[in-house]
N, C-alpha and C positions, 0 to 999 in steps of 0.2 A: 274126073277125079272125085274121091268120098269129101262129101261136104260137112266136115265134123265139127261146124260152126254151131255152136248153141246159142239162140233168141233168149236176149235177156227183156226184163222190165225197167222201162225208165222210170225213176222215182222221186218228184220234188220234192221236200222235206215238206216246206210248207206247207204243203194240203196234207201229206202223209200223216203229219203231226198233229196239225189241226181238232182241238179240243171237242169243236161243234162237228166235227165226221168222224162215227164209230173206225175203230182201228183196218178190219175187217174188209168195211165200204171200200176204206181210199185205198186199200189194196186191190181190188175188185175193179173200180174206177182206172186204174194203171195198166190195170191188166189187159181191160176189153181193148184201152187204148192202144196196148202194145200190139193187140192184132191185127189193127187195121192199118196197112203195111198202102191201102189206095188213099187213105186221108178222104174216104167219106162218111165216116164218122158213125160207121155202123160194120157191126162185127159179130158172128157167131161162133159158138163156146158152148164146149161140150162137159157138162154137168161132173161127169163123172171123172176125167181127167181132174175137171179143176177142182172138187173136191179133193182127189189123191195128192196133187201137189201141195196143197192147203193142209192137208191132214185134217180136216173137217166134215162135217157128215154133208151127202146132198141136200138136206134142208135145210141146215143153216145157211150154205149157199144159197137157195131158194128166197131166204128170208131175207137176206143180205143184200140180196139186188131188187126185191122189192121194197126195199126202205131207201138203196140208193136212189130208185125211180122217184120216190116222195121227198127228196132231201132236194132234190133237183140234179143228182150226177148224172142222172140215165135220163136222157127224153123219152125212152121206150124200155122195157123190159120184157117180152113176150116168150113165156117160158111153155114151151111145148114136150114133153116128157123128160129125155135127159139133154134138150139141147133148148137154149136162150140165145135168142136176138136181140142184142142189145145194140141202141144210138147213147153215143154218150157225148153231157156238155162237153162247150170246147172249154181251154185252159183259161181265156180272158173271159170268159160268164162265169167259171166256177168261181175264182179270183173274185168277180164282181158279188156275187152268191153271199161265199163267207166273211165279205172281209178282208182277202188276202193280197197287201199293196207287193208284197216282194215272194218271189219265189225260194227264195235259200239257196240254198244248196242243193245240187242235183245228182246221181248218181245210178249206179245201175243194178237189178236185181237177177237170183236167177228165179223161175216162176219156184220152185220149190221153197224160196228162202223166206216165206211170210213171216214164221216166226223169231225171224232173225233182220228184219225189218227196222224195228225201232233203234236196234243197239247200232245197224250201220247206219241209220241218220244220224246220228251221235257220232259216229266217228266220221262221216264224210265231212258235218259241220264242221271238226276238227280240223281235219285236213285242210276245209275251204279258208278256213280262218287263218290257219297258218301259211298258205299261200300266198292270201293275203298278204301279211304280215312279210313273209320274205320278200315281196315283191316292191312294198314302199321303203324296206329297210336298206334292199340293192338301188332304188331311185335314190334314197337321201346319201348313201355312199357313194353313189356318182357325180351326186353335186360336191362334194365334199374331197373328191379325188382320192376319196377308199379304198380298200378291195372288196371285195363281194364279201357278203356274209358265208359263216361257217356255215353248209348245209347239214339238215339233223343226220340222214347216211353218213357224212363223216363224224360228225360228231359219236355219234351210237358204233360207228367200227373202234374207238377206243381213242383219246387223247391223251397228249402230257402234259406238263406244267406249262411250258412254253413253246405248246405248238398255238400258234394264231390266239394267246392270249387266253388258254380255256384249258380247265383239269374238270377229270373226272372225279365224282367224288363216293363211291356207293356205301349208303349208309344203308344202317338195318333197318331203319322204319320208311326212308324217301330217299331217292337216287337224288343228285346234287348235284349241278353243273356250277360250278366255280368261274368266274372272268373275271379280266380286270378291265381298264378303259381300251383297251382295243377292240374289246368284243363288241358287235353291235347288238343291242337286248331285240327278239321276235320271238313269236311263236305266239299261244291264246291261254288263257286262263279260263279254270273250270267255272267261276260263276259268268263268264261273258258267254259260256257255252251256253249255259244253264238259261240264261237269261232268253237266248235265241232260240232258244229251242221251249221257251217256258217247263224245266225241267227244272226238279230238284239237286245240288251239286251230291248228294247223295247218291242217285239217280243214277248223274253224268259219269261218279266214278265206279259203279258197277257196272255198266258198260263198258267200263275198257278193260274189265277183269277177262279172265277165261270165260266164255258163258257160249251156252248154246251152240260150243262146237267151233266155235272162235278164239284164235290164240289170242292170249293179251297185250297190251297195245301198251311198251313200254312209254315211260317220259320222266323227265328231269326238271327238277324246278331250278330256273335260272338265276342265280347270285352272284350280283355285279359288284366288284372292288368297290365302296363308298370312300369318296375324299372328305367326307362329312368329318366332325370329330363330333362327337357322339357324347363326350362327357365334356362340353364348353356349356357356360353356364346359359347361354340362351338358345342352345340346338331346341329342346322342345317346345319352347316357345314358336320358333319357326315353324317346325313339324308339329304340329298339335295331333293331328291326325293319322302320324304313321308310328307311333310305339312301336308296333304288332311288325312292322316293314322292315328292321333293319335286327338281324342275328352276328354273332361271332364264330367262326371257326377258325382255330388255330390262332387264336390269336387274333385274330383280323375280321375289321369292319365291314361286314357286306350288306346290300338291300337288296330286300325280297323282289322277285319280277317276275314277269309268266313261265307256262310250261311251257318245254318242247318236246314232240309227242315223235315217237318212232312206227311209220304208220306202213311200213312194208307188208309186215303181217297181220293189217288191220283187218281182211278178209275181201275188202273193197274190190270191187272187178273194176278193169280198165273199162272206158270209154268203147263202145260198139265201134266206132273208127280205127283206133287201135287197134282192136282184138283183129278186127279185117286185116287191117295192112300188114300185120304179123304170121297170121296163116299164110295169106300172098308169099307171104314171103319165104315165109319156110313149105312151101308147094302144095298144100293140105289143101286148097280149094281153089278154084278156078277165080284167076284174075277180074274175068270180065264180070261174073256174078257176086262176086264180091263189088264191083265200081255200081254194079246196078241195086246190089242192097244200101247200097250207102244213099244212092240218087233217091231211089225211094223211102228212104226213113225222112232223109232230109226234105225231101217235098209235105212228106204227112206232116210234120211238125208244123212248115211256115202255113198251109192249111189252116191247120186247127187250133192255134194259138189265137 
């Protein structure tokens, strides 16, 4: 069978983002990683290819992995006309190296996608975060004898007033997700984004615009029915610090609360697992070598961490 599987890049955020490693490097650092498919920590890499996918000239490549050698990513860089042998640190000395106690959010690249790099750590964080977020919202609705939370796919295919407690509301400057106490509040907000990623919310929200050939990444800021009464003579007293928190619509008292982000067409590629088990399935590639790319990515990993 045509084996029409395409080798992607795994990508931490963490090191990707990482202020003290030129942009460039930790893409480079990913990359060499992603070839070594034995988990012995050494890989060769041909100049010219990875300039093309880079859209970079061969000397900046050049120069980029001899800076990675001095940063500490490369034990070796031995560049021989258009081909480089490179060893590269493992994940717990680079960690050690810069500083880096948590890895992030992880996700996958294609080698062509450098310049679209930064905007999918932005959105994968998003993603991570909101998982998050669904996932202790379905635990505290189990103790509580709830039903599961609205997922954002249903919500983004179109609500009414009184389906599960949630209206749509699309305004011309910010879409609007309306609830009242049924709804349970999840999803992430742009400065906790901003914050993990050490990004400006400025930043965070042009990343989720159309950019560099990436559709945009709708979302709805969440406003929950408040039982507060809003005009009793000691409410700000209580709230000193939420003026900015609580708006009117239609009449009615809501408080501000995070986004929720529509990330189907975030650009993000599935997990190297998935993608496998999915060709399997629809017959594009042979079973067996499929079960044996998976054994081998997963051996390199527990290797080299």
């Amino acid at each position: 069978m045509t084996q029409v599987y395409q080798p992607t890049i795994k990508i931490y955020t963490a090191i990707a983002r990482n202020n003290k490693i030129p942009y460039l490097v930790g893409y480079l650092w990913h990359f060499v990683r992603s070839l070594d498919l034995s988990g012995n920590g050494t890989a060769v890499i041909d100049l010219a290819d990875l300039a093309q996918n880079c859209n970079r000239s061969i000397s900046t490549i050049k120069t980029s992995l001899r800076l990675a050698r001095r940063l500490g990513l490369f034990r070796l860089a031995a560049l021989t006309g258009l081909t480089a042998r490179v060893s590269y640190t493992s994940i717990t000395k680079v960690c050690l190296l810069f500083g880096i106690r948590q890895l992030g959010a992880v996700h996958e690249i294609y080698p062509n996608q450098l310049d679209q790099m930064r905007i999918l750590n932005t959105r994968c964080t998003i993603a991570n975060k909101q998982a998050q977020s669904i996932h202790m919202a379905n635990k505290a609705a189990k103790k509580q004898h709830l039903p599961k939370v609205v997922l954002p796919s249903e919500i983004f295919e179109g609500a009414s007033v009184d389906w599960r407690g949630v209206t749509v509301y699309k305004g011309r400057e910010r879409d609007l997700l309306l609830a009242d106490a049924r709804f349970t509040v999840y999803g992430a907000s742009q400065s906790s984004i901003g914050e993990t990623l050490q990004r400006s919310r400025h930043t965070i929200s042009r990343h989720l615009k159309a950019i560099q050939g990436l559709e945009a990444v709708e979302r709805f800021q969440v406003l929950k029915l408040s039982e507060d009464d809003i005009h009793s003579s000691d409410f700000w007293d209580k709230h000193p610090i939420d003026q900015y928190s609580y708006c009117t619509v239609q009449g009615l008292l809501f408080k501000r609360c995070c986004n929720i982000y529509n990330l189907d067409r975030s650009g993000l590629i599935p997990k190297t697992s998935d993608r496998l088990r999915l060709l399997e399935t629809l017959g594009e590639i042979d079973v067996d070598w499929g079960k044996k790319y998976r054994k081998k990515e997963k051996s390199r990993d527990s290797i080299n961490k």
